[in-house]
Structure formats: C-alpha cells, structure tokens
DRENKEZA-985091 format. One record per atom (N, C-alpha, C): x, y, z; atom name; residue in one letter. Coordinates in steps of 0.2 Angstrom, whole numbers, plus 5000, padded with zeros to 4 digits. Example, Ala and Ser with C-alpha at 12.3 -4.5 7.8 and 13.67 -1.06 7.14 Angstrom:
// DRENKEZA-985091
5066,4972,5039,N,A
5062,4978,5039,CA,A
5066,4984,5039,C,A
5064,4989,5035,N,S
5068,4995,5036,CA,S
5064,5000,5039,C,S
//
This chain:
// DRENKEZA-985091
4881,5101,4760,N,X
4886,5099,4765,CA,X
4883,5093,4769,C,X
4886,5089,4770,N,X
4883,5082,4773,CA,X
4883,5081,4779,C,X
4877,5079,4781,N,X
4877,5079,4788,CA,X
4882,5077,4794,C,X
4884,5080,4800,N,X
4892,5079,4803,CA,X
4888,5074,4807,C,X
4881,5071,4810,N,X
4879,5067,4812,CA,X
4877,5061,4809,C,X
4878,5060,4801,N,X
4875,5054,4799,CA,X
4883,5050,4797,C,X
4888,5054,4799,N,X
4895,5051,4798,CA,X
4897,5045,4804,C,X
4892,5046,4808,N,X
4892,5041,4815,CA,X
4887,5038,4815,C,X
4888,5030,4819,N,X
4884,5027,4820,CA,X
4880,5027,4828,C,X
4873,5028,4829,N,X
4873,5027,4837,CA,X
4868,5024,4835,C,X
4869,5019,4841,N,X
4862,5014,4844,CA,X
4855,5018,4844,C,X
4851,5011,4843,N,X
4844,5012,4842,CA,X
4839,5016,4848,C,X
4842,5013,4853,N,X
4842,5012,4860,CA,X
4847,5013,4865,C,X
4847,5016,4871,N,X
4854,5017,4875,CA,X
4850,5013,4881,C,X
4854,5006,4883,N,X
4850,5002,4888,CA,X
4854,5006,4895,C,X
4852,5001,4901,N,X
4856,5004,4907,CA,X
4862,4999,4909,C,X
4863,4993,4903,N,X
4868,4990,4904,CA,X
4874,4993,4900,C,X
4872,5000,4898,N,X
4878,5002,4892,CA,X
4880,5008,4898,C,X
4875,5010,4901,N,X
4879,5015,4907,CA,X
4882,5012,4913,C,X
4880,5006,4914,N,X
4884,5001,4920,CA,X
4889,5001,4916,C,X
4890,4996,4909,N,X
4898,4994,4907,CA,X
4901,5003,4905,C,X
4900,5009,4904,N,X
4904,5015,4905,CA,X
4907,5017,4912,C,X
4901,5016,4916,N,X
4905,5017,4923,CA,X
4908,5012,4926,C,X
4908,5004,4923,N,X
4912,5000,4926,CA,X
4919,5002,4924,C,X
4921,5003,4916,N,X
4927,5006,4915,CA,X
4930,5011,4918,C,X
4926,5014,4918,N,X
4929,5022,4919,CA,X
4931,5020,4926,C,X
4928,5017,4931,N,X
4932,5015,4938,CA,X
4937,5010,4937,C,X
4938,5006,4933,N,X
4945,5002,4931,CA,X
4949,5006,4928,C,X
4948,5012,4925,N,X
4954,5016,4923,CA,X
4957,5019,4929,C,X
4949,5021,4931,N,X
4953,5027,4936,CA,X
4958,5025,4942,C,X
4954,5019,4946,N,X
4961,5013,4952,CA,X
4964,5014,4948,C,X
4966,5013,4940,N,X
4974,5009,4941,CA,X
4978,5015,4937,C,X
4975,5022,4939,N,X
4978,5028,4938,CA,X
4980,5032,4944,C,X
4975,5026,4947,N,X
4976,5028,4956,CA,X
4981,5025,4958,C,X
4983,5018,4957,N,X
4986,5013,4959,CA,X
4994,5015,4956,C,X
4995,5016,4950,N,X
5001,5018,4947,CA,X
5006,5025,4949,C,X
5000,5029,4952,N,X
5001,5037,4952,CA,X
5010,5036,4954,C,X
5014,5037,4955,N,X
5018,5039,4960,CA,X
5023,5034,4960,C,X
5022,5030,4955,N,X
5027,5021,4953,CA,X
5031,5023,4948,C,X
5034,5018,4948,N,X
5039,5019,4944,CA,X
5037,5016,4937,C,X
5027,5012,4940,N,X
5025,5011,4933,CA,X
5023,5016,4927,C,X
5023,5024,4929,N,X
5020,5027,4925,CA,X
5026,5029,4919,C,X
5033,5029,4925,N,X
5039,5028,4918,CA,X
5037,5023,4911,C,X
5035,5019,4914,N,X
5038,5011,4910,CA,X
5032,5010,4907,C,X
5025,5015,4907,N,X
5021,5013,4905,CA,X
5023,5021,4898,C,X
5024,5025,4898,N,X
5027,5030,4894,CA,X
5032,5026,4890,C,X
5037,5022,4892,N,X
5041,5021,4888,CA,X
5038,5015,4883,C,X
5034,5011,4885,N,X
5028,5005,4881,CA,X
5026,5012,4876,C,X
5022,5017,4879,N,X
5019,5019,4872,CA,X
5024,5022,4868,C,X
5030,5026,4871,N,X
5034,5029,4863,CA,X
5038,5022,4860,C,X
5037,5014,4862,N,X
5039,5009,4858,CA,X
5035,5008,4853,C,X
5028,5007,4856,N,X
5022,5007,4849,CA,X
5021,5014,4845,C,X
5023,5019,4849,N,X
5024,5022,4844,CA,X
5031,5023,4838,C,X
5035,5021,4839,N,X
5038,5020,4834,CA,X
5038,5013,4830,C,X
5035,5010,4832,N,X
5031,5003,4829,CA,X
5029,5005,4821,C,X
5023,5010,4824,N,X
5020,5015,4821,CA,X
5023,5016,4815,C,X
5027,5021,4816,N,X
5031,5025,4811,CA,X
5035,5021,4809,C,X
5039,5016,4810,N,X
5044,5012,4807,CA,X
5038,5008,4801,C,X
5031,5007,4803,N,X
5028,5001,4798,CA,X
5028,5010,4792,C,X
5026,5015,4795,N,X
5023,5020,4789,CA,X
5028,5022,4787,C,X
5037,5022,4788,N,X
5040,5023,4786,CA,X
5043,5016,4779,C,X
5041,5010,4780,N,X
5043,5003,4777,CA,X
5049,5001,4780,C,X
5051,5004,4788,N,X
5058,5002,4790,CA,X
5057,4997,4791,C,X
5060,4989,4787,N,X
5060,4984,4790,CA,X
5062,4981,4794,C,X
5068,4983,4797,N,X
5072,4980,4804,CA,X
5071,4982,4808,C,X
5069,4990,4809,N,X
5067,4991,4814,CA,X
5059,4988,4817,C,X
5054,4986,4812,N,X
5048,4985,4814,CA,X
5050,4975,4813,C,X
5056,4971,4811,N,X
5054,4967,4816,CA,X
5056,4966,4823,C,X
5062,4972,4826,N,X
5066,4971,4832,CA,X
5060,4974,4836,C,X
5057,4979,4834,N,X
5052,4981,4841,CA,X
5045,4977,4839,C,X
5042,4973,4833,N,X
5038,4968,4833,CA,X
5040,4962,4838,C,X
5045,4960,4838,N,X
5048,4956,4843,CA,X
5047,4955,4850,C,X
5048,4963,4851,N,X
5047,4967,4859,CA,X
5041,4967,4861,C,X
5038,4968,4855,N,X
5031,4968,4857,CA,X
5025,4963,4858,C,X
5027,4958,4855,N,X
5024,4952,4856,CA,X
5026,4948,4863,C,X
5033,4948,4865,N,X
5032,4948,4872,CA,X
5032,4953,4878,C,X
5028,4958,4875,N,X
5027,4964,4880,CA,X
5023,4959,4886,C,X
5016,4957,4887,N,X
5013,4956,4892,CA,X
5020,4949,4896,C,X
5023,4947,4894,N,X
5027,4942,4900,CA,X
5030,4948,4901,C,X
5035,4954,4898,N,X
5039,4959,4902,CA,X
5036,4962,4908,C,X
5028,4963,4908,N,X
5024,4967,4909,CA,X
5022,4964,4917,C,X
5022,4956,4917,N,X
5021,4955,4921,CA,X
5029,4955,4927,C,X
5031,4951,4922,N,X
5041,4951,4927,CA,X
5039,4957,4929,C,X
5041,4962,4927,N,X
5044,4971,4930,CA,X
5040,4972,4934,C,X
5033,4972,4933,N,X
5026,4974,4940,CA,X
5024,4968,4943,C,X
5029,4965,4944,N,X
5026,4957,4949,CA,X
5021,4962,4956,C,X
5025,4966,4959,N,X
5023,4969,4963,CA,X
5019,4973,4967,C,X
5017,4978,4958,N,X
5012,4981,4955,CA,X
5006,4979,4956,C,X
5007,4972,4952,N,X
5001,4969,4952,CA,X
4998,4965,4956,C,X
5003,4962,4960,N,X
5000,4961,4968,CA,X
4998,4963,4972,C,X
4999,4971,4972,N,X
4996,4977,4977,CA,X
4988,4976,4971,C,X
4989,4979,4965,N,X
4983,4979,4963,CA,X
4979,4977,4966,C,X
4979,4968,4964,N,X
4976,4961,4966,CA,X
4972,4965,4972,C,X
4975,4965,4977,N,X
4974,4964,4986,CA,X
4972,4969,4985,C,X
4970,4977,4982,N,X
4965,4981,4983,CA,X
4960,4980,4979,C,X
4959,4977,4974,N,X
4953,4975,4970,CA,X
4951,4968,4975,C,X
4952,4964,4980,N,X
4950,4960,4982,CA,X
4947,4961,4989,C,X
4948,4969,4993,N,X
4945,4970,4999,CA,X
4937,4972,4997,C,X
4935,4971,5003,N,X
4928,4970,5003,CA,X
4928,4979,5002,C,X
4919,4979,5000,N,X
4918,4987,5001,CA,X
4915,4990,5006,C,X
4913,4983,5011,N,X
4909,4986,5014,CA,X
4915,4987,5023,C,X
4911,4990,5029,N,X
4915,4993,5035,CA,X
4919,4986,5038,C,X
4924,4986,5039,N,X
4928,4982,5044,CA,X
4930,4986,5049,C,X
4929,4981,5055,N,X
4931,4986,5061,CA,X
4938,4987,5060,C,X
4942,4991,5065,N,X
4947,4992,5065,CA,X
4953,4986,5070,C,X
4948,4985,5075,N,X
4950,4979,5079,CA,X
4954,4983,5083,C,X
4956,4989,5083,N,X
4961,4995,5089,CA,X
4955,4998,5092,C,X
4955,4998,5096,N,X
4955,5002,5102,CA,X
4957,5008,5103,C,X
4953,5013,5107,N,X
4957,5020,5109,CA,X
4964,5020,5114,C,X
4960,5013,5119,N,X
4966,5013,5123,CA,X
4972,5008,5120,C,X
4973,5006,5115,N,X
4978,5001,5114,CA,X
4982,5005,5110,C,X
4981,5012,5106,N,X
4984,5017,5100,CA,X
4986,5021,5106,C,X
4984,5019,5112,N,X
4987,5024,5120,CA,X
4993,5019,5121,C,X
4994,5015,5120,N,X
4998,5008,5124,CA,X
5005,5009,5118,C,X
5001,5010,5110,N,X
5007,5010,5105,CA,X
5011,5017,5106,C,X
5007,5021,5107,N,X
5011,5029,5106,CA,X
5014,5029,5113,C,X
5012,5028,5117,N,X
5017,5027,5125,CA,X
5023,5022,5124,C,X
5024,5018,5119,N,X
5028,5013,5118,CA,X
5032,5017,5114,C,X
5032,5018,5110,N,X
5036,5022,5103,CA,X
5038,5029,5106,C,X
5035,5031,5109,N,X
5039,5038,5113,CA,X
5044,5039,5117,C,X
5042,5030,5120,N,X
5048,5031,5125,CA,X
5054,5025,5121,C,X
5052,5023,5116,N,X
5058,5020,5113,CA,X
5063,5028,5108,C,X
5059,5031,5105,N,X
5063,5037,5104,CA,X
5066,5040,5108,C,X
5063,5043,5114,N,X
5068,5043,5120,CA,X
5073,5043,5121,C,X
5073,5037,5121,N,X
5078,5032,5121,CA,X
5084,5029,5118,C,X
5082,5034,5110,N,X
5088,5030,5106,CA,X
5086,5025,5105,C,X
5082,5021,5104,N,X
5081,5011,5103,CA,X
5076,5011,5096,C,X
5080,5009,5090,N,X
5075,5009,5086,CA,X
5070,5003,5084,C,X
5064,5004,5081,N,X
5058,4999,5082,CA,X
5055,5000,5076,C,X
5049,4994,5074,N,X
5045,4994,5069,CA,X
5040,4990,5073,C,X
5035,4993,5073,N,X
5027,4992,5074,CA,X
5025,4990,5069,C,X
5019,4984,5065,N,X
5016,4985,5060,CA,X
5009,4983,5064,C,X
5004,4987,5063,N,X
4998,4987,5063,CA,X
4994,4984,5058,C,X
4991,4977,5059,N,X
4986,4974,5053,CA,X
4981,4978,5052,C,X
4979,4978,5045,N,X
4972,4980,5046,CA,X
4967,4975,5041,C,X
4966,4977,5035,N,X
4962,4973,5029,CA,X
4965,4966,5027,C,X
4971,4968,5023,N,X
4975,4964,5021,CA,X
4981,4960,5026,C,X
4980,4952,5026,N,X
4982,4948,5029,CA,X
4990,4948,5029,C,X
4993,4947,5036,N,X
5001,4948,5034,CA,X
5004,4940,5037,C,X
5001,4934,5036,N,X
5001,4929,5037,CA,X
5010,4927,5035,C,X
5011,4929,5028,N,X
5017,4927,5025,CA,X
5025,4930,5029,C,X
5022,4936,5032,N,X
5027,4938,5036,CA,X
5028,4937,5044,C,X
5022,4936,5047,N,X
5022,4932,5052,CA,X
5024,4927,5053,C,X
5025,4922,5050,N,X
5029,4914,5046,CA,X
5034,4918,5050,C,X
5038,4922,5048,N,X
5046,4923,5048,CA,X
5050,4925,5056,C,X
5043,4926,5060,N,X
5044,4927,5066,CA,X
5041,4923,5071,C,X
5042,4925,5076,N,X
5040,4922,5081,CA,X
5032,4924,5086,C,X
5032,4918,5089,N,X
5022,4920,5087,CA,X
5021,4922,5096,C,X
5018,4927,5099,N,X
5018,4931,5105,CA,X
5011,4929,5109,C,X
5007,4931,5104,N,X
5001,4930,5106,CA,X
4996,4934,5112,C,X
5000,4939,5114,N,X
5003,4941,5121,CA,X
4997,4950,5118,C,X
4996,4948,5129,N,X
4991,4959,5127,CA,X
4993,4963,5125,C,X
4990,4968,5123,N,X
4995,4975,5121,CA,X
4997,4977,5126,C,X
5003,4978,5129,N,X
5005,4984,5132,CA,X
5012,4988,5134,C,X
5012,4993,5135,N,X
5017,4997,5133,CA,X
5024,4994,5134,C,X
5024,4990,5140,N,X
5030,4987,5144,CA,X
5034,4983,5141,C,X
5029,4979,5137,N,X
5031,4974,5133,CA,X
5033,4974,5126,C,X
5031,4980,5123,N,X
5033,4983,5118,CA,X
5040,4985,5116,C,X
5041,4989,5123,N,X
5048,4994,5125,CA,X
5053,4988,5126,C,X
5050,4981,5129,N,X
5056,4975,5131,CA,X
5057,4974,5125,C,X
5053,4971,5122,N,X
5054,4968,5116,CA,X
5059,4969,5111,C,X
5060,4978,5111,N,X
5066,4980,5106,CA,X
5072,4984,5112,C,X
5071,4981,5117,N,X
5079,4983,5119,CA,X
5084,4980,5115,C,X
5090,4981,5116,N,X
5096,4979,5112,CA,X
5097,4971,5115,C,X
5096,4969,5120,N,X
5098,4964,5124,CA,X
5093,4959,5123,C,X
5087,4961,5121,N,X
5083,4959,5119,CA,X
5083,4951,5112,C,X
5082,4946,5113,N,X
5082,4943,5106,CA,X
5078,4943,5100,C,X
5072,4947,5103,N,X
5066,4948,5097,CA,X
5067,4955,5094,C,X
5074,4958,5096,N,X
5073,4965,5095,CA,X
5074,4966,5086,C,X
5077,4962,5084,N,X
5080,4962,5080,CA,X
5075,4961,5072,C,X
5069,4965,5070,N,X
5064,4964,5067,CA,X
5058,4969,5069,C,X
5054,4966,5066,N,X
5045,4970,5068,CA,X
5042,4967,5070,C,X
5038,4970,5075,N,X
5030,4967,5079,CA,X
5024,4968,5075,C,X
5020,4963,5074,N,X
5016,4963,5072,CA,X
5007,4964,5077,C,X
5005,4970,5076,N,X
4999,4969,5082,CA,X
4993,4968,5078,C,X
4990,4963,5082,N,X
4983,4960,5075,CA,X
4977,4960,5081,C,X
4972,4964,5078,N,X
4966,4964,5084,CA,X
4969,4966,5090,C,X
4972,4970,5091,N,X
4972,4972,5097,CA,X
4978,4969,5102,C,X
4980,4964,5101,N,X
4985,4959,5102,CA,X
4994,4960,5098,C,X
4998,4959,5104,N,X
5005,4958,5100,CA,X
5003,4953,5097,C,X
5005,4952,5092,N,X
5004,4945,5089,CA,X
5008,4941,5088,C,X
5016,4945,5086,N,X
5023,4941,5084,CA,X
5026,4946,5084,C,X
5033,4944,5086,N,X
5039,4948,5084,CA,X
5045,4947,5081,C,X
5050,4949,5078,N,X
5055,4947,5074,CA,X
5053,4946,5069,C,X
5049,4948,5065,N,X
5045,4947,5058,CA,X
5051,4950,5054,C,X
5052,4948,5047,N,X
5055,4949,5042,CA,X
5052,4955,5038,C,X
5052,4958,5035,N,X
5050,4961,5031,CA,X
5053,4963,5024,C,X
5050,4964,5016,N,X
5053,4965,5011,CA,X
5055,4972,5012,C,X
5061,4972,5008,N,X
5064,4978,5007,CA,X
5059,4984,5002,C,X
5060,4988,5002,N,X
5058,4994,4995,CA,X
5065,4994,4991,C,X
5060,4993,4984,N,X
5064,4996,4978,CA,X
5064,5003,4977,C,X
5060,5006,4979,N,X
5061,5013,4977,CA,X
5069,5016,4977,C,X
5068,5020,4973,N,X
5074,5020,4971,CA,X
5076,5030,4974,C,X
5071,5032,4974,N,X
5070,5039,4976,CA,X
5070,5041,4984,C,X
5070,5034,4989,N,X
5070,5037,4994,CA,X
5075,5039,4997,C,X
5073,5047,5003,N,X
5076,5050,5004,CA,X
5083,5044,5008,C,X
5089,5048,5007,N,X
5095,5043,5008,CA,X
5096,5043,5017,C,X
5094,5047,5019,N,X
5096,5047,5026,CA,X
5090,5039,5031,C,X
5087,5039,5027,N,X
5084,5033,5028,CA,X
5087,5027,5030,C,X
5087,5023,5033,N,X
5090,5016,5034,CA,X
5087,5009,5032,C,X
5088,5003,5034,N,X
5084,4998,5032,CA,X
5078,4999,5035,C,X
5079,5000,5041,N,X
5071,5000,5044,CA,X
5065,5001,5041,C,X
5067,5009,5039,N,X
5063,5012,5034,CA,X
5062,5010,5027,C,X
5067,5007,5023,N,X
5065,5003,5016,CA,X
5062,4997,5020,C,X
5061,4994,5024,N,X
5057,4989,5026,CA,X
5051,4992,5026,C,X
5049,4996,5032,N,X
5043,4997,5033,CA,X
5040,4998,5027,C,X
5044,5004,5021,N,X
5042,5007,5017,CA,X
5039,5000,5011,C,X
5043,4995,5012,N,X
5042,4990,5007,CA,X
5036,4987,5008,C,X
5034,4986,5016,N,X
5026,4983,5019,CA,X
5022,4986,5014,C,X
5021,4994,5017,N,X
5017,5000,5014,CA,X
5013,4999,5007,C,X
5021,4996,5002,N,X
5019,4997,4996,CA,X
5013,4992,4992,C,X
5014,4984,4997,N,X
5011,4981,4995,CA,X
5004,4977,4999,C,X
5003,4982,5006,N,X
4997,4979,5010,CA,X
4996,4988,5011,C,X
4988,4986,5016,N,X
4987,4992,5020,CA,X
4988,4994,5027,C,X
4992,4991,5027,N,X
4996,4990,5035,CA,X
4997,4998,5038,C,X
4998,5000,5042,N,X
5002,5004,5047,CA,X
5008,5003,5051,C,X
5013,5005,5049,N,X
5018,5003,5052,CA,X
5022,5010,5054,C,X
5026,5010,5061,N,X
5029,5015,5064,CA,X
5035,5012,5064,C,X
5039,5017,5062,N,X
5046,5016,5062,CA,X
5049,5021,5068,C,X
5053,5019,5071,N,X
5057,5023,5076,CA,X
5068,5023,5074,C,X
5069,5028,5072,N,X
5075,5029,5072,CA,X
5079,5029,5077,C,X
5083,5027,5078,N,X
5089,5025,5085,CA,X
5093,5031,5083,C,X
5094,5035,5076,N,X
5099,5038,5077,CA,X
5096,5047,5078,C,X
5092,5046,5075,N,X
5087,5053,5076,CA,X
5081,5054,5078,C,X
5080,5049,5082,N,X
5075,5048,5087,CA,X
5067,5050,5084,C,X
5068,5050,5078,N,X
5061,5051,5074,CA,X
5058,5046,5072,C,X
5051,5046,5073,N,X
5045,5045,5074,CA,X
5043,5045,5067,C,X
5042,5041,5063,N,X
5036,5040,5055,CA,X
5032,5035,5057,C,X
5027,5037,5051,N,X
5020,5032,5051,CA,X
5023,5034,5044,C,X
5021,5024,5042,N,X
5023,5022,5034,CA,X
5017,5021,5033,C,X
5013,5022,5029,N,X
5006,5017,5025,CA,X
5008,5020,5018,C,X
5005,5015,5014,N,X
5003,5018,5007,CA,X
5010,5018,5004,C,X
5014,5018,5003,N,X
5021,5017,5002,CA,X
5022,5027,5004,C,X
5020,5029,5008,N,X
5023,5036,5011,CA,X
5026,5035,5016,C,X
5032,5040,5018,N,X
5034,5039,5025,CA,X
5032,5046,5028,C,X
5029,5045,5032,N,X
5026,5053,5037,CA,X
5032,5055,5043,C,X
5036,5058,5044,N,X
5040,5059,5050,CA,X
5034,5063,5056,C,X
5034,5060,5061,N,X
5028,5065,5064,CA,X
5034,5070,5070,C,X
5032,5078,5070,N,X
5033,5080,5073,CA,X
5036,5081,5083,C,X
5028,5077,5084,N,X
5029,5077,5091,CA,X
5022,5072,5092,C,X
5023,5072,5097,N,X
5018,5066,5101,CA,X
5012,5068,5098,C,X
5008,5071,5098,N,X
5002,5076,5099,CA,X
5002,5073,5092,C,X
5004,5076,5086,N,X
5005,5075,5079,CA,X
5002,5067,5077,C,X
5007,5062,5080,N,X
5007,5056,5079,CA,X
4998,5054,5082,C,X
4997,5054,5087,N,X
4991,5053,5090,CA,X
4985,5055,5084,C,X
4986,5061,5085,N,X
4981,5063,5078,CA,X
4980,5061,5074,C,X
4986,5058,5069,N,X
4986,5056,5062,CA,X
4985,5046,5065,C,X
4985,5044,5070,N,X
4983,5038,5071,CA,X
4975,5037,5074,C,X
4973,5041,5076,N,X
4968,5041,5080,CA,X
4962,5041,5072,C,X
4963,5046,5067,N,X
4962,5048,5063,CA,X
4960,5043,5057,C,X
4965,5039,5056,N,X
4966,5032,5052,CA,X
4962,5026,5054,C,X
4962,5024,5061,N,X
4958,5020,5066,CA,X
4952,5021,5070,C,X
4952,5028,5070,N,X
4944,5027,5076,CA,X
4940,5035,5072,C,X
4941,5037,5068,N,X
4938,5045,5067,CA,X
4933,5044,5060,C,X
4938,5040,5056,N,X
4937,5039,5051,CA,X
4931,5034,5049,C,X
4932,5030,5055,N,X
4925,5025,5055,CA,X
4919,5026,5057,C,X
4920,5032,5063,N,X
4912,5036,5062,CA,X
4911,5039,5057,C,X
4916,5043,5053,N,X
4913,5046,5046,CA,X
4912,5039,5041,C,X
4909,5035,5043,N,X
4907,5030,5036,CA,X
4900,5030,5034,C,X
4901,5031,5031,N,X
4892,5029,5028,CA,X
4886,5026,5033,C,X
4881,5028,5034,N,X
4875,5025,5038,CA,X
4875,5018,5034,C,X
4875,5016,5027,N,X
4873,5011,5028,CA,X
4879,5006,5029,C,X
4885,5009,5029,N,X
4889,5003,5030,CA,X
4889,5002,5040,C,X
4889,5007,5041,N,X
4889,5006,5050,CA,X
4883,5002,5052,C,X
4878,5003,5048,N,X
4872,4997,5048,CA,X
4873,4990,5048,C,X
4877,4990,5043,N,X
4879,4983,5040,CA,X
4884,4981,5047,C,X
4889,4985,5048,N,X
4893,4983,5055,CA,X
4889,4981,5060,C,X
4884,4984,5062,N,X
4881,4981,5069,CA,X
4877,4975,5070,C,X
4876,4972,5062,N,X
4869,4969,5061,CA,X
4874,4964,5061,C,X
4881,4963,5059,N,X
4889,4957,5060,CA,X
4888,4953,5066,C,X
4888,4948,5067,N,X
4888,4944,5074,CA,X
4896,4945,5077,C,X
//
C-alpha cells in the first residue's frame, strides 16, 4: 500500500513568511466576505460560479457553442465585474484605505446632546431632517453640492435649518469635528432593491451614504415622526430618546475607551 504522505509534496522548511502570506490571505478573504455579506454581490457572484460551471461541463461534454457563447462571457468577465460593483468596489477601496490605528471621533458628549435635542424636536414636530455625521471617510464630494455653514453646533440652528421656510432645508447637514459644516448637501440614492417600501427618498439617500462611507446619518421622518440612525448601509428605527442616545453615545464616545492600550497610546502621543 503506498504511502498516502509521499503522494504530496511539502517543503523542506516552513519559513515565517509562508505563515504571514496564509494569514495575509485568509484576512483578504475574510473583508471581502465581510464586505459582500448582505449585497447583492453574493448573487452575482453565485451566478459567475454556475457560468464557469457550465463552462466546465459544456468543454467535458464537447458542446461547441455553447463553450464559445459562455467562453466569450468569460473572457470579458472582469470589465462586467467591474461595471456592476463600481460601488462595491469603491466602498471596498475606502475600507482597505483607513488607517488602523485610533482616530478621534471629533464629537463630543455635549455636541450628540445638541444633535439628539435637535432631531427630537424636529420629530415633534413633523419636519423631516437628515444629519450626516463625518467620521473616517471624507464627504468632500458631497459637501461640493451644498452650501458651506461653517457655523457651532447647536440645537437652534439645526431645527432652523430644516424648517419648511427654510432655504437649506431642502437636503442634509453635514457635521465635521464638531461643527455644522454645510447644508443642502446632495446625496446618492440607494439601489437596493429590498428596502422596506414605506421608506421615502430621504431614507434611500441616507441609506445610499451608509453604503459607501462610514458616516452616521439620522434620518427624521415628517410623516411618522421616526427617528433612524443609518451606518453601514442599515437602517436602525430608534424607539425613543433614551434608545437613540445610547446607540450614539456607543458609536462615538464608549467605544473609544474600549480601544486597545496601544492604540489610545498612540492617540495621546498625536500633537
């Protein structure tokens, strides 16, 4: 019986750059397993494998038309790949491009007191709003589309800004470091195709931010006076004040004391 270990070949040696390049991989698999989770890339990436799979079978079966119609498809797979995930890949991009180390958050306790005193009383109120909170990733391209504020956080000027009589209401705030920083900002739509329908533009806007930065953005409904926090391309409905506060305080200020000793090292050592 022949040995089942001499039917393999292994190296002489297992160096430490064969366990770095295994763990470098396995972390590039795992993001863009992270990255795709919940997209409409995992469809599209199902229907690429049962095309190669029939690739397959059409060469083992000698089907010649069919292996050159999906030969064809195949060879301009990666320009399809990139058309249809322009989006994908640009979210990618910008999480492969943040740093790994601690960034402040640039909020305050008291300024997430100045935002949720803003958004409570615009639900009150019937008057619907979109707050986007910067954080990692830069929203320069959508700032361009509005108007530049420049102006402190506070609650008064929040609530003015989206009355109906208002001329900036007509859009989203952008607050960067702690600062209004613009209003009337533009925002892409979401393609998703699954969200729930009672949702409005607002929310495919916010929702479209979400997809492709790590923003926080609150949406307020004028018609049901509800309250979401979008990140991540989720929409959170928050139940009541209380609720909101926690799940922001959490994102911005809780989450930074649990970081790592060395990275909060690294922060204070920052000019």
């Amino acid at each position: 019986m022949p040995d089942l270990f001499s039917t393999f070949s292994f190296p002489s040696s297992f160096r430490w750059q064969d366990i770095a390049d295994i763990l470098i991989v396995s972390f590039i698999v795992y993001r863009i397993i992270i990255l795709i989770r919940g997209t409409r890339a995992v469809q599209m990436l199902a229907g690429a494998l049962v095309i190669a799979l029939l690739y397959f079978l059409s060469t083992a079966l000698d089907l010649l038309a069919l292996q050159l119609l999906l030969r064809s498809l195949l060879s301009s797979i990666l320009l399809i790949t990139v058309i249809i995930f322009q989006d994908d890949i640009r979210r990618a991009l910008t999480e492969m491009g943040k740093t790994p180390f601690l960034k402040s958050s640039n909020i305050a306790a008291d300024d997430l007191t100045q935002i949720i005193s803003a958004v409570v009383s615009l639900s009150r109120r019937r008057i619907g709003a979109l707050i986007i909170i910067e954080r990692e990733t830069g929203l320069q391209e959508y700032v361009e589309t509005g108007f530049i504020i420049d102006s402190k956080l506070l609650q008064e000027l929040l609530v003015a800004i989206f009355l109906t009589k208002s001329p900036l209401h007509d859009g989203a705030v952008v607050i960067k470091k702690g600062k209004i920083h613009s209003a009337a900002c533009v925002l892409p739509l979401s393609k998703n195709l699954s969200i729930d329908k009672r949702y409005g533009m607002r929310h495919r806007a916010a929702l479209g931010l979400s997809e492709m930065t790590d923003a926080v953005i609150l949406a307020v409904s004028e018609e049901t006076q509800e309250i979401s926090v979008v990140r991540g391309g989720v929409i959170t409905p928050m139940r009541d004040e209380e609720k909101l506060e926690t799940v922001l305080k959490d994102i911005f200020l809780v989450r930074e004391k649990k970081a790592p000793l060395w990275q909060r090292w690294i922060k204070k050592k920052r000019p």
